[in-house]
N, C-alpha and C positions, 0 to 999 in steps of 0.2 A: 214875439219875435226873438226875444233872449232866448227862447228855446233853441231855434235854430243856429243861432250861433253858438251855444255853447255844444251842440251836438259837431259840429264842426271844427272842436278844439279834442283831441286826443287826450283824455283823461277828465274829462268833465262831463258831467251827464246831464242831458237835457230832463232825465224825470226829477233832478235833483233842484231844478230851475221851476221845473212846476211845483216840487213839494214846499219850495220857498214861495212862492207867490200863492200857494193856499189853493191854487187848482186839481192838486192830484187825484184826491179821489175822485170829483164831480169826470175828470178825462180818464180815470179806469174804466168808472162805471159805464160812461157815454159808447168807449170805446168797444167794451164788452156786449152790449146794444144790437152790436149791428149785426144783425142776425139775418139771414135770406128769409126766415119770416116776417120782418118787420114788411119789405117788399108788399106783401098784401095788403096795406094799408094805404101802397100808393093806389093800384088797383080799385081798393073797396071804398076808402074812403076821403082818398084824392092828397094831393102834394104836399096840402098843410098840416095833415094829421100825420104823415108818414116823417115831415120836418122837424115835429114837436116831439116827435116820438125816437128816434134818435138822437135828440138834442143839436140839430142841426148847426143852428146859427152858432155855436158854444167851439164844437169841431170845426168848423169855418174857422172859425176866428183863431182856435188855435193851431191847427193845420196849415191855413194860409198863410200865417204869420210865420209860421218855418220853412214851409218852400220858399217866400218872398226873403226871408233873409238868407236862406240858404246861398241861394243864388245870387241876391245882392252884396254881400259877404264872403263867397269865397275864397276873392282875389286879394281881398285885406285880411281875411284870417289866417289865409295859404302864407300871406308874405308877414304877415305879426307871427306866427309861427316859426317860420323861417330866418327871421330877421330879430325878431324883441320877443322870444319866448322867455326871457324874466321876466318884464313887465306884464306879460298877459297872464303866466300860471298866478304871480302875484296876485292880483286882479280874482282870479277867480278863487285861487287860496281864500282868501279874505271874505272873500263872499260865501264860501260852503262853509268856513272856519264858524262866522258869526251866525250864518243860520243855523248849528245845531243848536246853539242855547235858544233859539227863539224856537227851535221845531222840537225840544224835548220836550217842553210844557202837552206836548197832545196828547204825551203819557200821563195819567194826573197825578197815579201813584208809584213809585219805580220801588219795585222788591228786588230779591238777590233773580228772583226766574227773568226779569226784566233785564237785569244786566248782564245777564248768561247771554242772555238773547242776543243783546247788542251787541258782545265779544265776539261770539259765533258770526254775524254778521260784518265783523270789521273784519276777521280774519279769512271768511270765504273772499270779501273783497281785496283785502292784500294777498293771496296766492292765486287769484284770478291777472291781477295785475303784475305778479310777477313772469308770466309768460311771455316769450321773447316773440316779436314779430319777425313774421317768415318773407324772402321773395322766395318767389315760386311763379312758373305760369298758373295763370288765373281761368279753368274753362266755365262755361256758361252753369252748369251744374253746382260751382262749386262757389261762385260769385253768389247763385241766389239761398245756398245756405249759408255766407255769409250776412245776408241781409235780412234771415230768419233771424240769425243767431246775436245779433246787431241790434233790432230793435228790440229783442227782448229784453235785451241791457239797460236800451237806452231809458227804456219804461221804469227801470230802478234804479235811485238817486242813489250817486257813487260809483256805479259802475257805467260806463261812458261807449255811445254806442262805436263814438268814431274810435275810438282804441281797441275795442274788439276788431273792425276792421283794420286796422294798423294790426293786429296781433295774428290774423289771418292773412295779411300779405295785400288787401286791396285797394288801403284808406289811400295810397298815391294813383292809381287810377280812375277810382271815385272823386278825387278830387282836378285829377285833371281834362275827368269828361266836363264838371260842373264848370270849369272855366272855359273848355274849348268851347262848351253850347254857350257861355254867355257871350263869348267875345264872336258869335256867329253874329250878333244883335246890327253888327256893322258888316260883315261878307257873312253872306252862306254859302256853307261845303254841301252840300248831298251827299258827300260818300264819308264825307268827317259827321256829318249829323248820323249817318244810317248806324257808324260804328259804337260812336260815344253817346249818342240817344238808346239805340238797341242794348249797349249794356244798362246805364241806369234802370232801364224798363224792365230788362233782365232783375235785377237788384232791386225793383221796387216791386216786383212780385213777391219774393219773401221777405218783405217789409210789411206789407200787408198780410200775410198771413201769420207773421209773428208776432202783428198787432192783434189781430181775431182771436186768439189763442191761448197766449198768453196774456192779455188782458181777463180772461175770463177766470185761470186761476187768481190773480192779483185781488181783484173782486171777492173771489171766496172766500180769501185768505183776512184781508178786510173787514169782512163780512162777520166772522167767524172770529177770530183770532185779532180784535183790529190795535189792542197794546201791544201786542207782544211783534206783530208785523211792523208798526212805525219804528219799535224797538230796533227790530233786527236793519231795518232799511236806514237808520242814523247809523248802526254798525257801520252797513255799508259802504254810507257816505266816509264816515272818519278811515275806515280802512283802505280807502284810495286817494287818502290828502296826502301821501306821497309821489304819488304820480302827478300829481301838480305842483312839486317844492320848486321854486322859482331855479334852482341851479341842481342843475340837471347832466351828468357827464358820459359822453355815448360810447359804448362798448360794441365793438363787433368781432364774430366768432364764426367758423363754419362747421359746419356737420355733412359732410362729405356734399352734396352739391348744392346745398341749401345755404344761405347766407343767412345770418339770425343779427338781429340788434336788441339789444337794451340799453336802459336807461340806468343811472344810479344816483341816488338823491344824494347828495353833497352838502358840507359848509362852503359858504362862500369863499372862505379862506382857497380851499381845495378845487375850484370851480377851473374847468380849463376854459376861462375867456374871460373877459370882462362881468366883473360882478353888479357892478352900476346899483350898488345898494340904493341909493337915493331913488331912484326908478322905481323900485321895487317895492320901498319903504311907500311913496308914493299912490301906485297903485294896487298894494296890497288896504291902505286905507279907503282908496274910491269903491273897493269890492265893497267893505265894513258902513260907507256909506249909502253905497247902492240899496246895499241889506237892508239899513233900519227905514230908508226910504220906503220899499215896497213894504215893511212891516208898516210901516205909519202908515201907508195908504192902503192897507188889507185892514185897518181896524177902524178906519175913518169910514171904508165901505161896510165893515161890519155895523158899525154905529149906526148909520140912514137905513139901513136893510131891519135894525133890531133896535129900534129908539127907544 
């Protein structure tokens, strides 16, 4: 479920939520899987082979656990956003901060090509994120190559699928379909569902084919390369801990009818609003705890799995 809410935070990345919990590769590889020939297994040799063989129950569990906080979470991350973005970037600061020391070790020996690696990586990730998000109308064609271009992010830790939308100009209508359909849960629209239903579905079409796809390279890359890959994906993580520094100050600019924003990381001193350090200091620690929590319980499961 942390998947999902951190993909619902603009500049956090939900692959970087799986790389800390120790499920990343097992959700590449799964995800890579799913091939229209697996299908013949439902066919030939019925439901439960076709289940195992995809890794069924595994994507369940990880899939469902993001739509379900997706949607349970919008309306608190939309207004923790909006309302306590020190406390939250804090929060997750402290959680990507402390998982790199515990996700280097995957490398067992770090040479100078290792470190090249992770440079190259932090720095594709800080000139990706320094791109300004656009308004613009939004048409159906251009919504579902955001949500190509979206999940492919979201699949690399450090780079954050909901900021690529925010960088595309969508992440506020994405986010205010995911609240109109839940507050349908007490009146339903027909004509507010057909709108804000038909875009996500719009938008969840190239979600899904940017998951088929690019999961496949990620896989090879893995496969093949797989030091030199965690390497560059810690890059990446470190080169977007800027876009989560708890104080944050908003710049807006235009470009003849285009409206651009960015962000600018700041000292607290410099911050235009309340710095509320204590807040921050706070939950920049409960991240650093969440951390060693889900490490203590990723090697307690290690341990019963390999006694």
């Amino acid at each position: 479920m942390m998947m999902g809410v951190a993909d619902l935070v603009p500049g956090v990345s939900g692959g970087t939520i799986a790389f800390i919990t120790g499920i990343y590769e097992e959700l590449i590889d799964s995800i890579s899987e799913l091939k229209p020939k697996k299908l013949k297994l439902l066919f030939s040799q019925g439901f439960a082979s076709f289940w195992k063989a995809i890794n069924g129950s595994f994507l369940l569990a990880v899939f469902g656990g993001i739509l379900v906080s997706v949607f349970s979470f919008s309306y608190v991350i939309g207004w923790l956003y909006e309302n306590q973005q020190v406390g939250l970037f804090a929060f997750f600061l402290g959680l990507l901060l402390s998982s790199f020391f515990f996700m280097r070790r995957a490398v067992p020996s770090w040479d100078l090509a290792h470190y090249i690696t992770l440079i190259i990586g932090a720095i594709v990730a800080f000139g990706a994120t320094q791109l300004a998000p656009t308004t613009t109308t939004v048409s159906g064609t251009y919504l579902w190559l955001s949500g190509f271009i979206a999940i492919s992010a979201m699949l690399l830790p450090g780079l954050s699928g909901s900021y690529i939308l925010l960088v595309m100009g969508v992440y506020p209508l994405v986010l205010e379909s995911l609240q109109v359909l839940v507050s349908m849960t007490t009146q339903f629209d027909q004509e507010q569902f057909m709108l804000h239903g038909g875009r996500l579905l719009i938008l969840g079409t190239g979600i899904i084919m940017g998951l088929l796809i690019f999961s496949g390279l990620l896989k090879w890359l893995l496969k093949r390369f797989k030091t030199y890959t965690i390497a560059a994906l810690l890059g990446l993580m470190l080169g977007a801990c800027h876009k989560i520094w708890p104080w944050q100050n908003e710049l807006l600019y235009s470009l003849g009818n285009i409206t651009k924003k960015q962000t600018q990381a700041v000292w607290p001193s410099e911050f235009n609003g309340e710095p509320m350090l204590g807040i921050a200091l706070l939950c920049f620690v409960l991240g650093i705890s969440l951390l060693f929590f889900l490490e203590k319980m990723r090697q307690n499961q290690s341990t019963h799995e390999h006694p």
